[in-house]
Structures are given as C-alpha cells and as structure tokens.
C-alpha positions as CSV (number, residue, x, y, z in Angstrom):
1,X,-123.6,-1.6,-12.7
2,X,-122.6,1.6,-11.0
3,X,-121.1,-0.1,-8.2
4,X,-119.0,-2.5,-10.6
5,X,-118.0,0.9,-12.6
6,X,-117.1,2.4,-9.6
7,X,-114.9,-0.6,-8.3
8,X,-113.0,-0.5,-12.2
9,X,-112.5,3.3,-11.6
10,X,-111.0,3.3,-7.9
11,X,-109.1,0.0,-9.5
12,X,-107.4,2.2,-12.2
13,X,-106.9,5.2,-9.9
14,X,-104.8,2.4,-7.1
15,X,-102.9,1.4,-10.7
16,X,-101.7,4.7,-11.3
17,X,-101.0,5.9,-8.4
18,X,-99.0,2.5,-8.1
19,X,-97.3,3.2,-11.3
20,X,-96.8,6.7,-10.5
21,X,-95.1,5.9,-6.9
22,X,-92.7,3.0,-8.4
23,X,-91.5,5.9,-10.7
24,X,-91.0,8.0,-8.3
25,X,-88.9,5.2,-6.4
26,X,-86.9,4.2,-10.0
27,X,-86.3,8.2,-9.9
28,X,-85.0,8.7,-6.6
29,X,-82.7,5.3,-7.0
30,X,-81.3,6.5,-9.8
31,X,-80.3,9.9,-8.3
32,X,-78.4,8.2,-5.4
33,X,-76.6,6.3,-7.9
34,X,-76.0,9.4,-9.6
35,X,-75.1,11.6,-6.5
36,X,-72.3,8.7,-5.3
37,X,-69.3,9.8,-6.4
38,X,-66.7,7.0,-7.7
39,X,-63.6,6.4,-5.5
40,X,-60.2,7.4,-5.7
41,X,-58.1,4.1,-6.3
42,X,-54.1,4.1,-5.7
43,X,-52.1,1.0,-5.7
44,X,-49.7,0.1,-3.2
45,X,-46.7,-3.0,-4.0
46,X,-43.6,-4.2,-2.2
47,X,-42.5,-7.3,-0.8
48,X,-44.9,-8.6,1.8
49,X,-43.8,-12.1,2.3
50,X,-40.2,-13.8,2.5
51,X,-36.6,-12.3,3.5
52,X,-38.3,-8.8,3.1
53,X,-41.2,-8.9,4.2
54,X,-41.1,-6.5,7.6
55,X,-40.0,-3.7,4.8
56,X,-42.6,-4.2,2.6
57,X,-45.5,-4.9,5.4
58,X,-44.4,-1.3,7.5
59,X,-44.5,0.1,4.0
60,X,-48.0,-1.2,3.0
61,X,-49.0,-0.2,6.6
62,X,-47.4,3.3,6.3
63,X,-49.6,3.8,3.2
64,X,-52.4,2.4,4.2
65,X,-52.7,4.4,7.7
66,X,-52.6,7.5,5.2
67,X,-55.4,6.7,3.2
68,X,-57.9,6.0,6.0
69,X,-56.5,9.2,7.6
70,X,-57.7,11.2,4.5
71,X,-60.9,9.0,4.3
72,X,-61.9,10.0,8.2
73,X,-61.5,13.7,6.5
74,X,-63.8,13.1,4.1
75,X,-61.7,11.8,1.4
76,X,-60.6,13.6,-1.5
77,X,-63.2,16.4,-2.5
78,X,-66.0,14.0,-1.1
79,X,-64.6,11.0,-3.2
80,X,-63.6,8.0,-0.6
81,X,-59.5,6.7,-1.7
82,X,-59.2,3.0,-2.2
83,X,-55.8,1.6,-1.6
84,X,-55.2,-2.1,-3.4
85,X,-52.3,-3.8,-1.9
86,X,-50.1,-6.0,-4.4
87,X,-47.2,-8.9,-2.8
88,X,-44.2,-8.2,-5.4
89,X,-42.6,-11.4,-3.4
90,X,-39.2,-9.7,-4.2
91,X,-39.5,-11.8,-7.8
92,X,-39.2,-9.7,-11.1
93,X,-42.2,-11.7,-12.6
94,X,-44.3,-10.9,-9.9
95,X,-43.4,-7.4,-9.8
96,X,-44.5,-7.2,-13.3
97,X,-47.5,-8.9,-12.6
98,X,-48.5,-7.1,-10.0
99,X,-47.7,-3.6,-11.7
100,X,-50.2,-5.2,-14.2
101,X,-53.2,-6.1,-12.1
102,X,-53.0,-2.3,-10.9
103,X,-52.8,-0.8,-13.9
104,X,-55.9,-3.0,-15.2
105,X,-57.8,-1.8,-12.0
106,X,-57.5,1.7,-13.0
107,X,-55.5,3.0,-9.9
108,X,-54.7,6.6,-10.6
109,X,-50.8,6.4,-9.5
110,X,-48.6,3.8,-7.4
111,X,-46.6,3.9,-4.1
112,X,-44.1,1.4,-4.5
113,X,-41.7,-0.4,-4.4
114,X,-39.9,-0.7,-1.5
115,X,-36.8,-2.2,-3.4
116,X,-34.8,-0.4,-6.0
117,X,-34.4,-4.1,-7.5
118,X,-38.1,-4.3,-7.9
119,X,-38.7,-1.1,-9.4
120,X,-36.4,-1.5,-12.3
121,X,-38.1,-4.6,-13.1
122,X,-41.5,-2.4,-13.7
123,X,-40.7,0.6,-14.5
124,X,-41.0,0.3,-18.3
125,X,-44.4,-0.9,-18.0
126,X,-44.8,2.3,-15.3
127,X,-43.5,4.8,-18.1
128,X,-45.3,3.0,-21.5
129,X,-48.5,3.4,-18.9
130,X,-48.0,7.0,-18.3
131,X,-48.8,6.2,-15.1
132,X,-46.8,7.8,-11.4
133,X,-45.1,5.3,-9.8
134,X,-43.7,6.9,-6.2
135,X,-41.3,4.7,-4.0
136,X,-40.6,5.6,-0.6
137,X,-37.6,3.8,-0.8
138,X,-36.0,3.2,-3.6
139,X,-32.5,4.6,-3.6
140,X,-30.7,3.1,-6.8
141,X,-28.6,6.2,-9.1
142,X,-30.2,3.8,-11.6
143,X,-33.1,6.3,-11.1
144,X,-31.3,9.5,-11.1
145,X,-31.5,12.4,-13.4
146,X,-34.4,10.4,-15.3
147,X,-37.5,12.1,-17.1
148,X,-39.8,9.6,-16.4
149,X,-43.2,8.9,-14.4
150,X,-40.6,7.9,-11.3
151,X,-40.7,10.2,-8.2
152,X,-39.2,8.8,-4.8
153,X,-39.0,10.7,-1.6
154,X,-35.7,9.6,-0.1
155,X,-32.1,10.5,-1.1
156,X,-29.9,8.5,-4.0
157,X,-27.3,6.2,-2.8
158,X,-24.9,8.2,-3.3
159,X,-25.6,10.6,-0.5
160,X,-25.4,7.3,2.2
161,X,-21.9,6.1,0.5
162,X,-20.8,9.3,0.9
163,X,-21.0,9.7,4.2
164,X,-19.5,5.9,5.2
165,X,-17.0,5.9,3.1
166,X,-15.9,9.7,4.7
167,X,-17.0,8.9,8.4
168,X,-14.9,4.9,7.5
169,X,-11.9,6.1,6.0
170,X,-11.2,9.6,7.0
171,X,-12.8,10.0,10.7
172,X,-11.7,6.2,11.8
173,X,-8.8,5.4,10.0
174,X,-10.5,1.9,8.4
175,X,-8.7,1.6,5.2
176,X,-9.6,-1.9,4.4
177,X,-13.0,-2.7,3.7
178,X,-14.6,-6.3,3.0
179,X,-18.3,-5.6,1.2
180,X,-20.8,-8.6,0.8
181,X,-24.0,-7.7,-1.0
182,X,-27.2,-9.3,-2.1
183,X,-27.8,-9.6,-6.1
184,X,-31.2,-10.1,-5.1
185,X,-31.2,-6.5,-5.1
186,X,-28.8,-6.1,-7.7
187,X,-30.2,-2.5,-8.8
188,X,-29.5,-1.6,-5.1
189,X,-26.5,-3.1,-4.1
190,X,-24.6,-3.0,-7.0
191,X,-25.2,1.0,-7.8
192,X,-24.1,1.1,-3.5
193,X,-20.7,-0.5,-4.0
194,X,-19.9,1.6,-7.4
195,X,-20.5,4.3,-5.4
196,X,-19.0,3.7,-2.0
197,X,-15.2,2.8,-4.3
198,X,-15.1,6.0,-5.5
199,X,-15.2,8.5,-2.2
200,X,-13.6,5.7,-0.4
201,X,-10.4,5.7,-3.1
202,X,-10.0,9.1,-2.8
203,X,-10.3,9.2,1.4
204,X,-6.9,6.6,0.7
205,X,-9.0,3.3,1.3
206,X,-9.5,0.2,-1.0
207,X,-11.5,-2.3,-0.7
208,X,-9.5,-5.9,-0.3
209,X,-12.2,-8.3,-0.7
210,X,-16.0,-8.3,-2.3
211,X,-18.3,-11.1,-2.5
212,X,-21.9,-11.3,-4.3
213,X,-24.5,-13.7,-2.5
214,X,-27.9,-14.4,-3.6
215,X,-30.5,-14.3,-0.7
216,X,-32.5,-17.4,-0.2
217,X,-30.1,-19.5,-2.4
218,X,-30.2,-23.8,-1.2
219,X,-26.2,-23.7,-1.5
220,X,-26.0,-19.8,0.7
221,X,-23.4,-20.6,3.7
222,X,-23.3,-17.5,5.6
223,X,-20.7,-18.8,7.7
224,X,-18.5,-19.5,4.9
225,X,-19.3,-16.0,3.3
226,X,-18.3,-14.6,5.9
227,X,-15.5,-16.6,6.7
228,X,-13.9,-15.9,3.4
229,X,-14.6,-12.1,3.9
230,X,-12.8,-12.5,7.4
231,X,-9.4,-14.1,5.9
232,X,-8.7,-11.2,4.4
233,X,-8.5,-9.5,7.6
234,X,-10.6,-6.3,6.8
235,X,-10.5,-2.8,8.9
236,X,-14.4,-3.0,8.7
237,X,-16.7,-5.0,6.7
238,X,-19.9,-3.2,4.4
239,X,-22.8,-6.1,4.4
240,X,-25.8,-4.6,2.0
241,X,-28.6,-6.6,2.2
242,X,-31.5,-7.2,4.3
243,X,-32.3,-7.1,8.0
244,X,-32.5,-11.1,8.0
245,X,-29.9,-11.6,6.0
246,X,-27.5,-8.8,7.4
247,X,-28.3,-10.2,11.0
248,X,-27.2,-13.8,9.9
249,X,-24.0,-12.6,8.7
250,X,-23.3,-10.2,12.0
251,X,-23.8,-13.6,14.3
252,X,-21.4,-15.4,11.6
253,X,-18.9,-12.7,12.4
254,X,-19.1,-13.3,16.0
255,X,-19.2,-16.9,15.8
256,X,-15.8,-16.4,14.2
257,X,-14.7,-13.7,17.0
258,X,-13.4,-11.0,14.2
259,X,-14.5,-8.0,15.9
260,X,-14.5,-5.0,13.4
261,X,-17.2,-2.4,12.6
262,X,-19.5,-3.1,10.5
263,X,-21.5,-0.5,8.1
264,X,-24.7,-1.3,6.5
265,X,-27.6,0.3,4.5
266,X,-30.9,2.1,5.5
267,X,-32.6,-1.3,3.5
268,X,-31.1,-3.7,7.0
269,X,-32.1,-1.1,9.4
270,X,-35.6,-2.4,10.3
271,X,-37.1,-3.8,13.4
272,X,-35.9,-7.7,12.0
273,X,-32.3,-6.5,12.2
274,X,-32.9,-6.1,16.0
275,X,-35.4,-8.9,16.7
276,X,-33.0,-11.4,14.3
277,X,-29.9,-10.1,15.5
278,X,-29.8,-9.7,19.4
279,X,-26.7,-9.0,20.7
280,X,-24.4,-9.8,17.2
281,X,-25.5,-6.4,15.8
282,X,-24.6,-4.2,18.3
283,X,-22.9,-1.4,17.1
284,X,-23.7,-1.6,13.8
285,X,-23.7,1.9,11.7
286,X,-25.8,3.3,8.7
287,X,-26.5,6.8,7.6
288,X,-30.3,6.8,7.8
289,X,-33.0,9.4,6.6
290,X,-35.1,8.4,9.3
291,X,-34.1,9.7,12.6
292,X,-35.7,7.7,15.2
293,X,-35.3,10.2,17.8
294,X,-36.8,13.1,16.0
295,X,-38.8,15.5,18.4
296,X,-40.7,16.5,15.5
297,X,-44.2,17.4,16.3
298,X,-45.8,16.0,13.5
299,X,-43.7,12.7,13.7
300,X,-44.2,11.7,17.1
301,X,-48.2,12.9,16.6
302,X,-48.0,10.1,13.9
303,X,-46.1,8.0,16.0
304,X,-48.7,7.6,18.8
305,X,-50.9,6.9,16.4
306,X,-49.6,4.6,14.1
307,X,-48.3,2.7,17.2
308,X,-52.0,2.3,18.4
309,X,-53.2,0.9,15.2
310,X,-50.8,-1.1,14.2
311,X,-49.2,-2.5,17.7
312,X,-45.5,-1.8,16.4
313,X,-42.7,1.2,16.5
314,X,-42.5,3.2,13.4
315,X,-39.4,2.4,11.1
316,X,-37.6,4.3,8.3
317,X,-40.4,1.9,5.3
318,X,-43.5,2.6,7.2
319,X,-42.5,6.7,8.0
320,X,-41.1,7.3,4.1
321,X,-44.0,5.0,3.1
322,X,-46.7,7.5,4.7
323,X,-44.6,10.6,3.4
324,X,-44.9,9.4,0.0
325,X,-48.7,8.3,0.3
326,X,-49.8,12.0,1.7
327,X,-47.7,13.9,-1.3
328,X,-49.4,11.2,-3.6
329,X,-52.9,12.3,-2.1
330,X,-51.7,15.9,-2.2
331,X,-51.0,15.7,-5.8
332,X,-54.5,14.4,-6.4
333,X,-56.6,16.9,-4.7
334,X,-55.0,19.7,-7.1
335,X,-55.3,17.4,-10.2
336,X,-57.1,13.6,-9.9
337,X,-56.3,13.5,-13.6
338,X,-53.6,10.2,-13.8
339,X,-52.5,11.6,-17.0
340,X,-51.6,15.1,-15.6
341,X,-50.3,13.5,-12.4
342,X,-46.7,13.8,-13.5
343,X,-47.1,17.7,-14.2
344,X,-48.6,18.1,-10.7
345,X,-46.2,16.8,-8.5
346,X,-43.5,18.6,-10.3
347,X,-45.4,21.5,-10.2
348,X,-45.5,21.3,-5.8
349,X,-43.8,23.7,-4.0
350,X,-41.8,21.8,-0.3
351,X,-44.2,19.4,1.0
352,X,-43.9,18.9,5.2
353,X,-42.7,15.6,5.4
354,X,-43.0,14.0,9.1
355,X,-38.8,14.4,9.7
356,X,-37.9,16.3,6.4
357,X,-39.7,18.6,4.0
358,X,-39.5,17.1,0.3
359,X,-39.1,19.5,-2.6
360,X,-38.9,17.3,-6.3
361,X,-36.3,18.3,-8.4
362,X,-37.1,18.3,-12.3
363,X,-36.3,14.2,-12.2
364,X,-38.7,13.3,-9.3
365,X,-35.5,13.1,-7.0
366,X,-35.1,14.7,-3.6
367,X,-32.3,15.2,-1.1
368,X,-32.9,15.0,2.5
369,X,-30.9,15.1,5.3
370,X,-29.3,12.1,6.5
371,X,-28.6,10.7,10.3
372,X,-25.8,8.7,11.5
373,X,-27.6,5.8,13.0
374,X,-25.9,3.3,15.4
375,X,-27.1,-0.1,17.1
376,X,-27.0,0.5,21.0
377,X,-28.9,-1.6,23.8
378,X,-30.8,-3.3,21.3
379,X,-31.8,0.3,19.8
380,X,-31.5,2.6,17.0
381,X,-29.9,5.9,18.5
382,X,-28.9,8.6,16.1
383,X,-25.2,10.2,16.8
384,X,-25.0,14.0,16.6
C-alpha cells in the first residue's frame, strides 16, 4: 500500500510539473508572438506587361531595390517593409482594381504610377482613401497646384515643353512642327501638346499637322501615321508616346527617307527605345531629369549596385522610382501613421535625391533640374 501511494504521489508530482512546463512553453510562445513586431506594407503599381512594360518593370525594380536596402538595415525602427507589386496593364479598370487590392491590404502609402494616364484613373479612390499616392513619374499639369494625397518627385510637363519648344524654335530655327501622340496616355500627352503650342507660338512656330493614335489599336498603321505627318513637310516632328511605339514610328520615318529632328518625351527614353530602335533613333532629343552621365557619388554607388542585382543599366523609371521609394520610407520612420502621412512629407525639409535634391512644394510638386538628352552611338549622352 505504501509503495502504490508512493507511485500515485510521484504520478501527480510528473503531472504538474508537466502541466507546469507546458505553461511555461504557452508563456514563452506567446511572448515571441508578442515581441514580433508587424511589418511595414507599401504598395507598388505601374504597367508591367505590354507596350510599357520596361517603364513599369525598372520602376517596380527601382522600388523594390529600396525596400530590401532599408530591410538589410534593419527595417524601419526594427519593423521589416513589405512591398506588394500590382500590374496596372496600362488599362483604367485595372488601375482601379489594383489601387483597390492595396488599399484592402492595408499598405500604409503607394509608389505609383508610372503613367500620368494611369494615375488619374485612381486618384479619386487615392484621395476618398486618404491614403499617399507618390509617382516617380507622372508629369501631367493635370496634377499641378492640387491639395490632395498626390506627391511626385519629377518636374510638370511644362518645364520639358519649355525647353523644346525654346531649344526647337528659337536655338534651331524649326518653325514647323508635326506632333503625333498616344491617347493611351491621354492625361500625358494631351496636357504635353497644350503645353508645347503655347511657348512654341510665342518663339514664332506653329504647328502644321497633329495626329492622335491609340497604342495597340488592330487598325494602328504606323507607316501611314507617319506618312500623313511627313506630307506636310514638317521642320521637325514631336512623337509622345512610348519607347516601342516611338521607335516604330522613327524606323517609319526612315523608311520614308524624311530626315528631320525628331523631339520626344522622358516617357520614350528607356532602354526599349534603343534596343527597338537601332539605328532609326539616332539623334533623337528629350529634355530628361535623369542625367545618365551624372558623376554623382550617390548615383553611380547605386548604379553598381543596382546593375549587379538586376543585370541591367539604370534608366530615368527605375532611378526616380528609388528616389521616390526612400522619401516614402523617409516619411515613415518620422510618422508610420497612413493618416498623418500627407502632413509628414510636407513637413520634410530637401531630401538627397541620387541626381537632384527634392524639396515638396505645398501641392506635393517638385522642380528639378532638367538635361538635354540626345541619342548617339546607340547611347543616351546628355549635351551641356
């Protein structure tokens, strides 16, 4: 009998301690649960597949080489950043869809887009939110002068037509000017050709032909676009649109041997304008805010690196892209609150950009210096 009590006693004491070690466990599991601290979560969306895809992919790459950057750091005050990538397919619907699916995910603020076309499409669902949307490269006038939840880190239109119509008309004598532009992009292009009229009237130039085209369309001839641009036997000829797109239309011009300069926008002036255009886009001019000779320390730090990870040179999308990304991340280390985000930025004194410090103006606008860019041996060299 006092060996069977024995055996219940030493029973009950292997029990408890049991029971007591299991709580222990629950205890300490529940602490680490506790102690991990929820991530950051930003949203990134532009165009990843179709005609403008190579902007939206160095864009998404631009942003995402700045999050893992901050994440090898430590993150944002220990919390690791989460970057979800949307495909706005250059479509409206999409776009809106997309915008959607971040905002149900919680993201704290979006980079994006990478089109002024798609940004107009979301940006009432961005606002009724009261959540920061910040494109890299969006450069509509649509946006200007706004108080909304819109910040962008490269210059207005304005700035670029500017400069053509003034470098066109007064420095070169062109006083005839054919424009064809993509109303796939209609809150781009449109907003660049009201602009470039204006400067380019007063320089004494008029423009004697512009033609609309939608990208992608089954009926598009780009040899007949341009064609019809050609008969009117233009000084120069303005294409806005794509890289593809602009590249189709430069080999159109050659086919037709009409040799005249031709001006585009910072959207054509990837690495598809060269890789799609070989030899027809020689010589081709933009005003850029990317320089892609810049000595700058911190760019061509980035460079290296972004070259290394990626396996491709560093363009205007993927460099603005990364600018905008970092201020983003700036923004949120001083304040992670999405509701106070809008307050923050605004409140930031000039942030180091990689080629050009950014300072927001009360809209969320910035200027920034701009480089004449120029097509030569199959490269981008800037012109002093």
């Amino acid at each position: 009998m006092e060996c069977a009590g024995k055996s219940r006693g030493d029973r009950k004491a292997r029990i408890g301690r049991a029971m007591v070690a299991c709580l222990a466990t629950a205890l300490l599991v529940s602490g680490g649960c506790q102690s991990e601290k929820e991530p950051i979560r930003i949203g990134f969306v532009g165009g990843l597949t179709g005609r403008v895809a190579g902007l939206g992919i160095a864009g998404r790459d631009g942003a995402l080489f700045a999050v893992e950057e901050i994440n090898r750091a430590g993150g944002i005050h220990g919390r690791q950043v989460v970057l979800s990538v949307k495909d706005d397919k250059q479509d409206a619907d999409t776009a809106r869809a997309a915008v959607r699916e971040l905002l149900a995910e919680n993201v704290v603020a979006i980079v994006g887009h990478m089109t002024s076309s798609m940004t107009a499409a979301t940006l009432p669902i961005i606002n009724e939110a009261g959540r920061v949307m910040i494109s890299p490269t969006s450069k509509s006038n649509y946006f200007s002068g706004k108080d909304d939840h819109f910040f962008r880190v490269t210059a207005s239109i304005r700035h670029n037509a500017e400069k053509i119509a003034e470098l066109a008309c007064r420095d070169m004598g062109l006083k005839r000017f054919a424009v064809l532009y993509d109303i796939d992009n209609r809150a781009f292009t449109e907003s660049w050709v009201k602009e470039f009229q204006t400067p380019y009237a007063a320089f004494g130039g008029g423009i004697v032909f512009a033609r609309e085209f939608k990208s992608g369309a089954p009926d598009l001839s780009f040899f007949e676009l341009t064609r019809d641009a050609v008969d009117h036997k233009p000084d120069a000829l303005l294409v806005l649109a794509s890289a593809i797109d602009t590249a189709l239309i430069a080999q159109q011009l050659q086919k037709l041997e009409y040799r005249v300069p031709v001006f585009t926008s910072e959207w054509s002036f990837t690495s598809d304008l060269l890789h799609y255009g070989g030899r027809a886009v020689e010589g081709l001019v933009s005003f850029h805010s990317f320089n892609a000779e810049s000595r700058r320390p911190l760019y061509l730090a980035f460079r290296e690196k972004f070259v290394k990870r990626f396996g491709y040179d560093t363009s205007f999308a993927s460099v603005l892209t990364y600018d905008a990304t970092r201020l983003l991340l700036a923004a949120i280390s001083r304040n992670p609150a999405p509701d106070s985000l809008k307050t923050t930025l605004l409140g930031m004194e000039t942030f180091a950009g990689l080629q050009s410090d950014i300072a927001f103006d009360p809209y969320g606008d910035v200027s920034r210096e701009l480089f004449q860019t120029v097509i030569v041996n199959g490269q981008f060299k800037v012109i002093d």
